[in-house]
C-alpha positions as CSV (number, residue, x, y, z in Angstrom):
1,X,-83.3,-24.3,15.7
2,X,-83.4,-27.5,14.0
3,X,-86.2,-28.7,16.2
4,X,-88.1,-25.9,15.8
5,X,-87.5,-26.0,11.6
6,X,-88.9,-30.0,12.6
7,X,-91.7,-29.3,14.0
8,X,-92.9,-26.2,11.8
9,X,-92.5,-28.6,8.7
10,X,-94.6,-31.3,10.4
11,X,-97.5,-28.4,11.2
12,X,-97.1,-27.7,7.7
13,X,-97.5,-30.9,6.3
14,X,-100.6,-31.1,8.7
15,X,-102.4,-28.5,7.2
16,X,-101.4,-29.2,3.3
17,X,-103.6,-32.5,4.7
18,X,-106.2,-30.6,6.0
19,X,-106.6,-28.3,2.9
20,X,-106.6,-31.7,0.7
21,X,-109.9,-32.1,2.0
22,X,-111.5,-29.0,0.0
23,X,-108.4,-28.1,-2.4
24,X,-107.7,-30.1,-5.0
25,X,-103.7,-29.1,-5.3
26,X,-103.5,-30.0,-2.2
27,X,-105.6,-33.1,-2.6
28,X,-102.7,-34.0,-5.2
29,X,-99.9,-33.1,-3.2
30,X,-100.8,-35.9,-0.7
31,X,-101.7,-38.2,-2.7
32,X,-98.5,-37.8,-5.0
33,X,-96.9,-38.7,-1.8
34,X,-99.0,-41.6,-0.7
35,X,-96.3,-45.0,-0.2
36,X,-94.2,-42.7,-2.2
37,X,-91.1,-44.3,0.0
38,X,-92.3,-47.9,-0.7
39,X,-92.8,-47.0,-4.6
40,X,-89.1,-45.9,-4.6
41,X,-87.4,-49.0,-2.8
42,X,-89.1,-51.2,-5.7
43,X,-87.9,-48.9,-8.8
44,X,-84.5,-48.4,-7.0
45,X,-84.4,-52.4,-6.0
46,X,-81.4,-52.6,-8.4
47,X,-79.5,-49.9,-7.4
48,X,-79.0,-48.2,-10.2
49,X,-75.7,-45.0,-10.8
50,X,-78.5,-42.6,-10.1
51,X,-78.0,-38.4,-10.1
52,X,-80.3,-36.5,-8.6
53,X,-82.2,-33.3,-9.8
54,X,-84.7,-31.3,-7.7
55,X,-86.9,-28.7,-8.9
56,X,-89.4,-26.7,-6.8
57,X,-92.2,-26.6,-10.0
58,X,-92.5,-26.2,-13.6
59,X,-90.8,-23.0,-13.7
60,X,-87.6,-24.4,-12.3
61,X,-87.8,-27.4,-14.1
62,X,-87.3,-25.3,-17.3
63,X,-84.5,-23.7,-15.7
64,X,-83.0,-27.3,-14.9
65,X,-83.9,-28.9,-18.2
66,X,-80.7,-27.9,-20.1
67,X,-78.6,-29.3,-17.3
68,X,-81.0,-32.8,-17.1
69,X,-80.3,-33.0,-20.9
70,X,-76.4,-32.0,-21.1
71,X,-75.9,-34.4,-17.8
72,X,-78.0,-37.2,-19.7
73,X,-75.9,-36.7,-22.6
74,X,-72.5,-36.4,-20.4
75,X,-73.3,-39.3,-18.5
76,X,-74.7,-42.1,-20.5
77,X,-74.8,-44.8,-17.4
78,X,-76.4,-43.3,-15.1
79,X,-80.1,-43.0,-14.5
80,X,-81.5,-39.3,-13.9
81,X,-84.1,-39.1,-10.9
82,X,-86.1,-35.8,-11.0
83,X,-88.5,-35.0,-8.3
84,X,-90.9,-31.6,-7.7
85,X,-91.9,-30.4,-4.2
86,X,-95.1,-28.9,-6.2
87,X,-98.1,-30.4,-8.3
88,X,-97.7,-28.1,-10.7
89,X,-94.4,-29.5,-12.2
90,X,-95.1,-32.6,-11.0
91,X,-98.3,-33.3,-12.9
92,X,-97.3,-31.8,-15.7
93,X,-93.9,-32.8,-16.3
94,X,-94.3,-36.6,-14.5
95,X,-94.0,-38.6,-17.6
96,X,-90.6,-36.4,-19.3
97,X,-88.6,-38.3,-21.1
98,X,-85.2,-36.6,-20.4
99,X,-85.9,-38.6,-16.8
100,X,-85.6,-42.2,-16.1
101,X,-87.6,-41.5,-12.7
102,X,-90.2,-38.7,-11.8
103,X,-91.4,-38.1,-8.3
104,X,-92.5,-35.5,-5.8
105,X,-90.2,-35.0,-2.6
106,X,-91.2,-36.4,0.4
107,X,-91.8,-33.8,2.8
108,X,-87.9,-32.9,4.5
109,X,-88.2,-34.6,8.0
110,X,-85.0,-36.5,9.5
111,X,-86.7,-40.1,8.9
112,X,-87.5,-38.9,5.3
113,X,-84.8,-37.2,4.5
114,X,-82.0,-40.6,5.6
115,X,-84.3,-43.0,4.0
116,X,-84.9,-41.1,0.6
117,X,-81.0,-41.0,0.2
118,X,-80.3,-44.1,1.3
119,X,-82.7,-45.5,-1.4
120,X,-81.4,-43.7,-4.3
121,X,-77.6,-43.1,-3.4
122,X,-77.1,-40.3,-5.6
123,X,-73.3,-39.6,-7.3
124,X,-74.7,-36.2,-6.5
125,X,-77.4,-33.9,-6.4
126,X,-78.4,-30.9,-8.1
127,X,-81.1,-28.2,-5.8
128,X,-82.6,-25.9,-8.9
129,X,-82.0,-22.3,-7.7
130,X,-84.2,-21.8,-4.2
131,X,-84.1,-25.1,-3.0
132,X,-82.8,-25.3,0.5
133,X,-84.0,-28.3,2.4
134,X,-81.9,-28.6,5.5
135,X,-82.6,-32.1,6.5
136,X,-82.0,-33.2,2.9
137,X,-78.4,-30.8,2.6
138,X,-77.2,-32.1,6.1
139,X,-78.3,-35.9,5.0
140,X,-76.1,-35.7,1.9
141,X,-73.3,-33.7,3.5
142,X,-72.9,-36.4,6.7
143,X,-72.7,-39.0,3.2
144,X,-70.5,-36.9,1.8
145,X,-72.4,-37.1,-1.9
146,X,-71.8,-33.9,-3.7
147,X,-74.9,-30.8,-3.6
148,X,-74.9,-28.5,-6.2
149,X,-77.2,-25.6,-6.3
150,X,-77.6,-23.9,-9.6
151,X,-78.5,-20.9,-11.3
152,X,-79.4,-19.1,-7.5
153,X,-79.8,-15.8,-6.7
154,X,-79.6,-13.9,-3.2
155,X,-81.3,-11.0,-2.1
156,X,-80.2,-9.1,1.2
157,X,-83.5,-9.6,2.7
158,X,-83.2,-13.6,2.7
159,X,-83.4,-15.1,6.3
160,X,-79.2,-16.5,5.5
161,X,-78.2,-12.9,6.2
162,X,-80.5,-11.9,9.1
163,X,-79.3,-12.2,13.0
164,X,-81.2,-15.3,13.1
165,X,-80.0,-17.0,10.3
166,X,-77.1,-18.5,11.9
167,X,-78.5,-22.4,11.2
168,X,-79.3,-21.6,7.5
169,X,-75.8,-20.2,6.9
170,X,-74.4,-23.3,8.2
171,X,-76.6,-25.1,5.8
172,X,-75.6,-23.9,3.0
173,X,-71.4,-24.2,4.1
174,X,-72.7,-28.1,3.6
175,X,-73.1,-27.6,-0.2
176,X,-69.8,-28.9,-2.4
177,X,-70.9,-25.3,-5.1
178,X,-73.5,-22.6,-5.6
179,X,-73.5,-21.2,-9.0
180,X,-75.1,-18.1,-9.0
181,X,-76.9,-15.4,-12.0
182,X,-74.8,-12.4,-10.1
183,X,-71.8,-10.8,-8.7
184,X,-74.0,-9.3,-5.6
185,X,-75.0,-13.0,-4.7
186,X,-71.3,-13.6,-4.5
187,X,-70.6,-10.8,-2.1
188,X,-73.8,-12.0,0.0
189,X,-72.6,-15.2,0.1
190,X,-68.6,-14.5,1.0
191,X,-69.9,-12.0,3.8
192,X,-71.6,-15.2,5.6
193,X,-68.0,-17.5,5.0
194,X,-70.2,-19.0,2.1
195,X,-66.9,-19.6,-0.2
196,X,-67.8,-22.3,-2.5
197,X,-69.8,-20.2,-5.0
198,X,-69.1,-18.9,-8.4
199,X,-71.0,-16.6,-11.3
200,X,-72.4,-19.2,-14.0
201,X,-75.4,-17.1,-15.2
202,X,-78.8,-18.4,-15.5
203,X,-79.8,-21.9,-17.5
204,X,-83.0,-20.4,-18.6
205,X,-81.0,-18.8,-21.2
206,X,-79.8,-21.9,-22.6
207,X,-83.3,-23.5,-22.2
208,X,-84.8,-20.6,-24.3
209,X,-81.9,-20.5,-27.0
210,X,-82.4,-24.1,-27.5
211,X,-86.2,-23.0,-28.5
212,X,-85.7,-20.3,-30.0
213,X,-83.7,-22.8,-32.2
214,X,-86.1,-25.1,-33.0
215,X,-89.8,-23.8,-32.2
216,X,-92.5,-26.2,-32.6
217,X,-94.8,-24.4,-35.5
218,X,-98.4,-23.8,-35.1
219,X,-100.3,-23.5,-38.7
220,X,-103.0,-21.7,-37.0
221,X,-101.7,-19.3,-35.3
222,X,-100.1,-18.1,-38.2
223,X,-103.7,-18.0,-40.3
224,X,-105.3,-16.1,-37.0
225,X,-101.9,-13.5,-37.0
226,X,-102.2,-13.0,-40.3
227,X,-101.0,-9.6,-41.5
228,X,-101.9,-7.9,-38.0
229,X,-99.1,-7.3,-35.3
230,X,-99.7,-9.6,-32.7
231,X,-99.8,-8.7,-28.5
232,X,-99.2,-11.8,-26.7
233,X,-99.6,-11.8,-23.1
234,X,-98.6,-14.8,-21.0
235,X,-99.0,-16.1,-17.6
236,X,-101.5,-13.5,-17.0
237,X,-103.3,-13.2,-13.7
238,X,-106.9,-11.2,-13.1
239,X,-105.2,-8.5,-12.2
240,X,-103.2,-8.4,-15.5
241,X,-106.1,-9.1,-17.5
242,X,-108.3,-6.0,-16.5
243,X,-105.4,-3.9,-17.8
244,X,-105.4,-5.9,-20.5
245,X,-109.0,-5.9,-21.5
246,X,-108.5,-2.1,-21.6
247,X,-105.7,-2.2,-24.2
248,X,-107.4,-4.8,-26.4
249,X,-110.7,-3.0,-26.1
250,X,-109.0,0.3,-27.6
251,X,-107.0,-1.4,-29.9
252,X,-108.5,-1.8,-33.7
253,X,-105.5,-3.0,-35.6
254,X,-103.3,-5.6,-33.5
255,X,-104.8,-9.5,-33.0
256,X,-104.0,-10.8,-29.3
257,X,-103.0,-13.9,-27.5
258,X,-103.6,-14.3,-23.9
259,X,-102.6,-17.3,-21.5
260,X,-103.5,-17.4,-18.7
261,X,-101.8,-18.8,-15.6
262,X,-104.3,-21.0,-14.3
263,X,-106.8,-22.2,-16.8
264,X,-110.2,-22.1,-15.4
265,X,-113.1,-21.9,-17.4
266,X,-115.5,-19.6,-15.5
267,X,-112.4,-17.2,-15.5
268,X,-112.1,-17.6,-19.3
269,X,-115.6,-16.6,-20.4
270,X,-115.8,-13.8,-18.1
271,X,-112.6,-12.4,-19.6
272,X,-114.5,-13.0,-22.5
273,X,-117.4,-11.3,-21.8
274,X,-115.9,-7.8,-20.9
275,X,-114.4,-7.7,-24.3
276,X,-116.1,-5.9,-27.5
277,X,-113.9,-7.7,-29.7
278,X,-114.5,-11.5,-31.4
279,X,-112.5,-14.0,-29.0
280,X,-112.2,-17.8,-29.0
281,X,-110.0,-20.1,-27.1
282,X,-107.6,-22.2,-28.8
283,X,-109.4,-25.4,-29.1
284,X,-112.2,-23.5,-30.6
285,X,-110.4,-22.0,-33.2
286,X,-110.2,-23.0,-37.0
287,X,-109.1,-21.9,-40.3
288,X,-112.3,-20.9,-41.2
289,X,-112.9,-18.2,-38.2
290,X,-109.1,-17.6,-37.6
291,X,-108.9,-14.5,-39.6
292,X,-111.6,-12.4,-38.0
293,X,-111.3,-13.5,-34.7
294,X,-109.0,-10.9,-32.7
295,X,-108.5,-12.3,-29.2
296,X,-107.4,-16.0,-28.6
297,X,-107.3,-17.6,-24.7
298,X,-105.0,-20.2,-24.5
299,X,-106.7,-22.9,-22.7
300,X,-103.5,-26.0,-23.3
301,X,-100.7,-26.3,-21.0
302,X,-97.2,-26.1,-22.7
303,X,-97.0,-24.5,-25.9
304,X,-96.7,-20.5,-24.6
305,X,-93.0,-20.3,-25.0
306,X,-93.3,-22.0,-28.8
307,X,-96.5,-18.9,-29.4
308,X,-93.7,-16.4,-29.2
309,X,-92.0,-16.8,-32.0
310,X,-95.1,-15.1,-33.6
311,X,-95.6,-12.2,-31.1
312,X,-94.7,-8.4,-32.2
313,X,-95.0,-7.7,-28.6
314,X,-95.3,-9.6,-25.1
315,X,-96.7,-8.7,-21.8
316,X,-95.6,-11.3,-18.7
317,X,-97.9,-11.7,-16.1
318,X,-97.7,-11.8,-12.4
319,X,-96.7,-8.3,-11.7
320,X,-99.0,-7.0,-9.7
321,X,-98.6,-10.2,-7.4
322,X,-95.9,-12.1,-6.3
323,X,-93.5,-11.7,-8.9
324,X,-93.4,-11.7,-12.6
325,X,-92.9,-15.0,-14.8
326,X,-91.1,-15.9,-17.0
327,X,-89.6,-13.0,-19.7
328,X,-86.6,-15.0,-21.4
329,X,-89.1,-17.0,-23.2
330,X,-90.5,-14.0,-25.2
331,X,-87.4,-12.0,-24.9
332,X,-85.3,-14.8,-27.4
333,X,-87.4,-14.4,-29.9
334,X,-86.9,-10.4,-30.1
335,X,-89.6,-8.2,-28.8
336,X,-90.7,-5.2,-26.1
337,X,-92.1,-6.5,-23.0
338,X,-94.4,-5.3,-21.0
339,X,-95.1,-6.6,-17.0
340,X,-96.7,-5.2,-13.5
341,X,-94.9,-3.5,-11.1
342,X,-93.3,-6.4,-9.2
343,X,-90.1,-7.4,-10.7
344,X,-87.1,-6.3,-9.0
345,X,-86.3,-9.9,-7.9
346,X,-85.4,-11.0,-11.0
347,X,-82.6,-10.4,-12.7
348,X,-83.2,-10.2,-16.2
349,X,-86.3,-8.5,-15.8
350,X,-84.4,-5.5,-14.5
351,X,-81.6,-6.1,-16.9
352,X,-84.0,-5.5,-19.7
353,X,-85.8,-2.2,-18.6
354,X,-82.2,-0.7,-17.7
355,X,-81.7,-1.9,-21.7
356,X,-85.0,-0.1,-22.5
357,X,-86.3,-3.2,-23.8
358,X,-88.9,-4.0,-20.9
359,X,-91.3,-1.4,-19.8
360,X,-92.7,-1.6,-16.1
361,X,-96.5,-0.5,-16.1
362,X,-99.0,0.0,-13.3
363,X,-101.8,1.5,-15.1
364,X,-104.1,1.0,-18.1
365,X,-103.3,4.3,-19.9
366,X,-99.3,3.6,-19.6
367,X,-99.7,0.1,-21.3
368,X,-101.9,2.0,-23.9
369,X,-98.8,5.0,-24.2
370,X,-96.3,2.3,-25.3
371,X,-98.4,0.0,-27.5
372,X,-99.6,3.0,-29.4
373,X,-95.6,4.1,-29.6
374,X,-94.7,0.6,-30.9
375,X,-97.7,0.1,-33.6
376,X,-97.2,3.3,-35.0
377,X,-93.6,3.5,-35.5
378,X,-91.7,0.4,-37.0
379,X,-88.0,1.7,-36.5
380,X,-88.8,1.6,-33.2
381,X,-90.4,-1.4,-32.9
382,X,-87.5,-2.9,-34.6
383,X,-85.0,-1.5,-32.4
384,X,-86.4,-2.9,-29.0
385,X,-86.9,-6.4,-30.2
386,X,-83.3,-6.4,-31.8
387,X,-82.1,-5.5,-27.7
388,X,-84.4,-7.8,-26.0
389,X,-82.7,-11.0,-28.9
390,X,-79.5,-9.8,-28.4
391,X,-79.5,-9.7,-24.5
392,X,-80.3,-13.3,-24.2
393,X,-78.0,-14.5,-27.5
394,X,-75.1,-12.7,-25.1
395,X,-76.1,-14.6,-21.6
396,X,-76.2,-18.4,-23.3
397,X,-73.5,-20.4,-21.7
398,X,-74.5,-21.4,-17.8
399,X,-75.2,-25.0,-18.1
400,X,-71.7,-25.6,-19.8
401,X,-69.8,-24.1,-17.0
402,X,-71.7,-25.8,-14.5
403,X,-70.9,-29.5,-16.4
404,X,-67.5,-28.5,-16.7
405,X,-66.8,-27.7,-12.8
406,X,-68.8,-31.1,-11.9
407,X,-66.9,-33.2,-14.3
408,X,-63.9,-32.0,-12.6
């Protein structure tokens, strides 16, 4: 099985070269890895105390940040490596300052997998929630250097608890701990001999609390809110945004926000054109036409989960896809979200619609049905947000218990 896993990680590496050709993610992702080996011996020629933190992308990075920061803080002397396995962390979060090194990960072949730790030496190394790279988990075990995986979650349908998962589960026996969001991951887990797990909760909550905290303000969006409610919908895909066009086509009295996933801007001004309302995007916005503009695109990276803090409501996108994004950002600052139909993997997602603070949609007209019931009765309005704020003030605590079991 190995072999096999060795081989289909080559092919795949092969064709994330062959796409590079006409896709320019893909065009990054080999390039980002380009002497990336050769670049590490030089900034490593010291050998510095190093720990290692992996994150997929961005998404996992946020949920790793508080433990970057607590273990920077914790640990004075040693140096923090972080790497990605995807552009889109790695290009947006390569120059963070919480990190003393940024990279991506070399692809997880035997050769790269022995040299990459024998580089960096990690005290120990932290996998952000799905990262299971079996050369790299077997590399660290045989060097006996600590693998933490944190803030993971297991579903039944994961290949560790099919027939042919055998090689998998022994993978993941070679981590020291798995902290995990849930007590059905634990009895996953334990059902497989997987013993070295415990409940933690999820780090995004801390990584939202500590926002929620300190928001970075945005004078303008407060002169194109206004007096008007505001509908903020983020991470939208098209699919999200034809439902969307809808509600913001019927609606008279509300100003919204939208962000879209991937900023493009042939997909911006034909969201644009389907609307009968006044829309700019953000970097054509000023206080002279912020009050009667009624749709903003957000066309910047990084500032969605600081445009909450002025949101009446919030719809998350990716629903009707793969999976939702992220709803703890909107949720901490106390509102009723909305998303697609897609969200069962997630946790809090299906914490919040059994709290009746989330609402699943899969048409137009429901979306419409609950915005009208919000706008038209504050009580109401005020009752949701209060659940969706308190849910997240009572889940805050992860990244301490996962300090406090590696300091020991």
């Amino acid at each position: 099985m190995s072999l096999l896993y060795t081989v289909g990680i080559q092919f795949y590496g092969f064709l994330i070269l062959i796409s590079s050709l006409f896709n320019s993610k893909a065009k990054k992702w080999v390039q980002g890895r380009k002497d990336l080996l050769i670049n590490l011996e030089i900034a490593f020629e010291e050998k510095p105390k190093c720990i290692w933190i992996h994150c997929a992308s961005l998404g996992e990075f946020e949920q790793g940040r508080p433990l970057i920061e607590a273990l920077k803080k914790e640990k004075p002397n040693y140096k923090i490596l972080l790497t990605f396995f995807s552009p889109s962390g790695y290009e947006i979060r390569k120059n963070y300052s919480g990190a003393d090194f940024v990279y991506y990960l070399p692809l997880d072949s035997p050769y790269n997998a022995k040299k990459f730790i024998e580089i960096i030496n990690p005290e120990f190394a932290v996998f952000i929630k799905y990262e299971f790279w079996p050369h790299y988990i077997s590399t660290l075990y045989k060097k006996n250097i600590p693998l933490y995986i944190t803030s993971a979650i297991f579903r039944k349908d994961q290949v560790f608890f099919k027939p042919w998962g055998k090689w998998m589960q022994s993978t993941l026996k070679k981590i020291r701990h798995i902290f995990v969001q849930d007590e059905e991951s634990v009895k996953l887990l334990q059902s497989i001999g997987v013993n070295q797990v415990s409940i933690s909760g999820d780090t995004r909550f801390d990584r939202v609390s500590s926002v929620l905290e300190s928001p970075n303000s945005i004078p303008l969006i407060n002169e194109f809110k206004g007096i008007h409610p505001l509908f903020i919908a983020g991470s939208t895909w098209p699919d999200d945004e034809r439902i969307l066009i809808e509600l913001i086509n019927h609606s008279d009295s509300s100003k919204f926000i939208i962000a879209p996933h991937e900023i493009n801007d042939k997909n911006i001004n034909s969201f644009i054109q389907k609307l009968t309302k006044k829309a700019l995007t953000l970097d054509n916005l000023t206080a002279e036409n912020a009050d009667d503009t009624q749709v903003l695109i957000i066309n910047k990276i990084g500032i969605l989960a600081h445009l909450y803090q002025y949101a009446d409501m919030g719809y998350i996108g990716g629903g009707f896809g793969a999976g939702i994004h992220n709803t703890l950002e909107a949720a901490a600052f106390g509102m009723p979200l909305f998303f697609g139909p897609n969200y069962h993997r997630f946790k809090e997602a299906k914490d919040l619609v059994q709290l009746k603070a989330a609402f699943p949609i899969e048409r137009k007209d429901e979306l419409i049905k609950y915005y009208t019931s919000f706008i038209t009765n504050e009580a109401l309005l005020a009752e949701t947000s209060a659940k969706s704020k308190h849910y997240v003030a009572k889940n805050i605590g992860a990244t301490q218990i996962i300090i406090n079991h590696i300091q020991k």
